[in-house]
C-alpha positions in Angstrom: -53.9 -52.8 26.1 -50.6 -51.3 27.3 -50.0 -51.2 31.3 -46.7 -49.6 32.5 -44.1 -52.0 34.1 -43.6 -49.6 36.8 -45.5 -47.3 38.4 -45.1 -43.7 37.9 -44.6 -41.4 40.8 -47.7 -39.0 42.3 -45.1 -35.5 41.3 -45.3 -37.2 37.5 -48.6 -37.6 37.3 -49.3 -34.0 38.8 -47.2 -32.3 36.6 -49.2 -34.0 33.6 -52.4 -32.1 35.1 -51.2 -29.0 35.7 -52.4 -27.8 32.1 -56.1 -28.4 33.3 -57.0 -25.4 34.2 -60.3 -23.0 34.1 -60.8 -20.2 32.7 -62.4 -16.8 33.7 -65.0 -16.4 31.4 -64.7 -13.8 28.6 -67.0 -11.1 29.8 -68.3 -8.1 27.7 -71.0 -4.9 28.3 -74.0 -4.2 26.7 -74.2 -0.3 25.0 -77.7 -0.1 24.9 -78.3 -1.8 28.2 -75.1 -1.9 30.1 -75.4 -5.1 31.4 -72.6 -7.8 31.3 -72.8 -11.1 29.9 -71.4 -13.6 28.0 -71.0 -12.9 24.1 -72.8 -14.1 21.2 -75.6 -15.2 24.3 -78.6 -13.6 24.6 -79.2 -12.5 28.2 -82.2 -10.8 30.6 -82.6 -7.7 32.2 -86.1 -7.3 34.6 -87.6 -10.2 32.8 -86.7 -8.8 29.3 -84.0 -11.0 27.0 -82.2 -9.1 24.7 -79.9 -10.1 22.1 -77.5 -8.2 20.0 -78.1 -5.0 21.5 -81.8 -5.5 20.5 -84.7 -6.3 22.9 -85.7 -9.7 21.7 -88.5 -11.3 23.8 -90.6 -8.8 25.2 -91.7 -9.2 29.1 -95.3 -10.4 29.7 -97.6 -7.5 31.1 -100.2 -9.3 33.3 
């Protein structure tokens, strides 16, 4: 396995990292609801989930 002969410098190795980065998260609004959330997820709003723009699991009358 290779090993470096010398050893490389802690401003080398940090420039190698700078490129992990996060990212903010892509963000859109619902038009039926107007709720945000992440696309193509299917999301809740007061215990509903819709998906699509569509209500798609009903909340649980008790």
């Amino acid at each position: 396995m290779a090993h470096p002969k010398r050893r490389h410098s802690t401003t080398r190795r940090d420039k190698r990292r700078t490129h992990y980065k996060l990212d903010a998260p892509n963000v859109v609004v619902c038009k039926t609801t107007g709720e945000a959330h992440l696309p193509h997820r299917a999301y809740e709003v007061d215990g509903n989930v819709y998906y699509n723009g569509r209500l798609f699991i009903q909340k649980a009358e008790a």
